[in-house]
N, C-alpha and C positions, 0 to 999 in steps of 0.2 A: 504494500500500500504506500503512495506517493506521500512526500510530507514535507510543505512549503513553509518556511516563516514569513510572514505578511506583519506590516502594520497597521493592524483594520482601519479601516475606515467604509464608511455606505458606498461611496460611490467607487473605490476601490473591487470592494466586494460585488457590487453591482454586474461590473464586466468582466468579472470570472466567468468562463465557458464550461460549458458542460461536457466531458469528457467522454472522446467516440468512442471509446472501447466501455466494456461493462466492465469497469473501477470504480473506487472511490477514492476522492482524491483528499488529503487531509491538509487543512489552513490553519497554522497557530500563528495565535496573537502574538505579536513582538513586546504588548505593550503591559495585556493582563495575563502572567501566568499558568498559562491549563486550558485558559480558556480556547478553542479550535473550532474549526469551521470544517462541515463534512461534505463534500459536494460529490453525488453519485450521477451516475448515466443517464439516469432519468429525469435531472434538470434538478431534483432537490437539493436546498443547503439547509442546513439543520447546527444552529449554536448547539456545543455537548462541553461540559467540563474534564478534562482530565487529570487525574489529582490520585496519587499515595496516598492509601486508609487502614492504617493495621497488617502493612507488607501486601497489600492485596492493590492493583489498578482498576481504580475505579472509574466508568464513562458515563456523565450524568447527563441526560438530555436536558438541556435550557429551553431550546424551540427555533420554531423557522426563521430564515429571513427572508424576507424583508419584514415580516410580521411584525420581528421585533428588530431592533435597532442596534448599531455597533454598543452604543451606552448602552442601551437595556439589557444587553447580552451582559456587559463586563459590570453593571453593577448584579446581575442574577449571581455572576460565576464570586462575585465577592462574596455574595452572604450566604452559595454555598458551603465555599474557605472558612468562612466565621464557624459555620457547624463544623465541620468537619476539625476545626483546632479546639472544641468545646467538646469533642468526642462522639457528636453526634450525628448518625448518619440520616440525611439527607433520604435515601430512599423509605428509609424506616419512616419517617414523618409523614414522606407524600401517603406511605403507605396506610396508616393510621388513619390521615386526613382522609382517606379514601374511603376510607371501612365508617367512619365515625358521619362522610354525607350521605353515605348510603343507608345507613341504619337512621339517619334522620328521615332521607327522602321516604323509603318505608314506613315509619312511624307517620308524617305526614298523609301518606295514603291513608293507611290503616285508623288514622285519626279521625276520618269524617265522619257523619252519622248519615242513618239509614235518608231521613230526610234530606240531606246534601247530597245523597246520592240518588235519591227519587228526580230531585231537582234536574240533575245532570243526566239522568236516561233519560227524563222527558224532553230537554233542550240538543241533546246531542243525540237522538234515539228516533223516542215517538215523533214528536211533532213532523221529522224528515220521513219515516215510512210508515206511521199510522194512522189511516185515514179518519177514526175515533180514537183519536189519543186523551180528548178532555174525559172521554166518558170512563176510561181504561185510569187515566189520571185520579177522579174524583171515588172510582173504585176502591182504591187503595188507600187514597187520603181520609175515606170516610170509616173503613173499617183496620186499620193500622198507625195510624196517626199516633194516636194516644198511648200503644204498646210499644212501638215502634223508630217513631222518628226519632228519637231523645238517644236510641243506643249508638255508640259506635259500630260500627258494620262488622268490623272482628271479634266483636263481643257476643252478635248476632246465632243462636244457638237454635238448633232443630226446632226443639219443643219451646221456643218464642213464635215460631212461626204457626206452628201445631197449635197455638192458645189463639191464634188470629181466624186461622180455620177452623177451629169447634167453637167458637162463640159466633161467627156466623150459623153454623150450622145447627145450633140451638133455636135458631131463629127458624129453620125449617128451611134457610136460603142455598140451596143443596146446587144449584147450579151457580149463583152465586158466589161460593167460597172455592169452588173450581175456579172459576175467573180470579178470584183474587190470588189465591194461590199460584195460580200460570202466572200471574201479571209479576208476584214478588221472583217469582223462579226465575224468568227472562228478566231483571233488572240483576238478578245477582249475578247470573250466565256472561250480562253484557261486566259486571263489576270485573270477571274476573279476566277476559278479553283486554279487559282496560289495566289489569295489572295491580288492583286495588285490594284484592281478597284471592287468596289459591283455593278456595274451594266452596261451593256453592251448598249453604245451610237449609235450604228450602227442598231439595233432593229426598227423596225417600218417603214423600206423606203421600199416602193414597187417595188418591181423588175419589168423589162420589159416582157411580158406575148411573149414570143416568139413562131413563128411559126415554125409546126414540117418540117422539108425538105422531097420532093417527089424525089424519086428517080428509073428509070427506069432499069432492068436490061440491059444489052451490049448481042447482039447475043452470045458471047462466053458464058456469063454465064448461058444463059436460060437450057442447055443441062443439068446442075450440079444441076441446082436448080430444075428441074423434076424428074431426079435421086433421089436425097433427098425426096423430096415429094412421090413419089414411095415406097421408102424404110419408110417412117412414117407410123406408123399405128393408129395413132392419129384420131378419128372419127370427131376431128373440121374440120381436114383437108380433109378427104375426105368427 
């Protein structure tokens, strides 16, 4: 691997060429110690520190340029130096940092309640492909509300959803608490699509096994409904 000393500067580093062959070519600073410029085949330059840590060479990425600046490189690559003479490594931190915003961004999902999330399936959900989504909406909000909206969503347990379905169904509203039940099932299904919840709490209650309705034609329609059949040439039908 090639290995230039430069005195960075922007417009120095600017008209660096990117190298025909698949190499990488390496740029150090004349001016901040360690700190080097990576330029490969592919057109990228990438500020990286290089710096002795406990008899080990260590290569710390800084970041792009032009992104960031001759200065903004050489002051990163200092208050890498500053850790690393204070014994502290530098990856170990980003590393931490990393663990420590992802366990917040999770906890921030996981934080919302059921109602923030009714909110956000109707706005981002129903309202774009259900064509009664007020009626689907006011479904849920009239029989869940009160149980419901105040939990956090990962607090969210089977037999919470189970108490929202037998107190409809006390009521005798058997097809009812079906609807309600699909409606919380599909807003948890979308929850967990959305990355909000791994596993959907409304799963596993048995729906009410509803019976189909008979229904007789009215003299007026029998006339239409023979027409039809007349006009089918469907061999079930005749």
């Amino acid at each position: 691997m090639s290995s230039i000393v430069l005195k960075f500067t922007n417009r120095l580093l600017s008209k660096i060429d990117t190298p025909n062959e698949k190499i990488t070519i390496v740029y150090r600073d004349e001016t901040e110690r360690g700190l080097v410029l990576r330029v490969s085949s592919s057109g990228t330059k990438i500020f990286y520190l290089y710096k002795k840590y406990k008899n080990q060479g260590l290569k710390i990425k800084i970041g792009p340029y032009p992104d960031l600046s001759v200065r903004d490189a050489r002051k990163k690559a200092r208050e890498l130096k500053t850790l690393l003479a204070k014994d502290i490594d530098p990856r170990e931190v980003k590393r931490k940092k990393y663990i420590e915003e992802n366990e917040k961004r999770i906890k921030e999902k996981q934080d919302i309640t059921f109602e923030e999330l009714h909110n956000k399936y109707i706005e981002e959900y129903s309202k774009i492909y259900t064509e009664h989504w007020k009626q689907y909406a006011a479904k849920i909000y009239n029989h869940a509300s009160q149980s419901l909206y105040s939990k956090k969503i990962n607090k969210i347990e089977k037999n919470d959803i189970e108490k929202v379905f037998n107190n409809i169904t006390k009521k005798k509203q058997y097809g009812g608490a079906n609807q309600v039940l699909k409606g919380i099932q599909s807003i948890f299904n979308k929850a967990i699509k959305w990355g909000l919840i791994e596993k959907n709490p409304a799963l596993g209650i048995e729906k009410h096994k509803m019976q189909a309705r008979e229904r007789r034609l009215t003299y007026d329609e029998i006339p239409k409904f023979l027409r039809v059949v007349k006009k089918d040439k469907s061999e079930i039908i005749k």
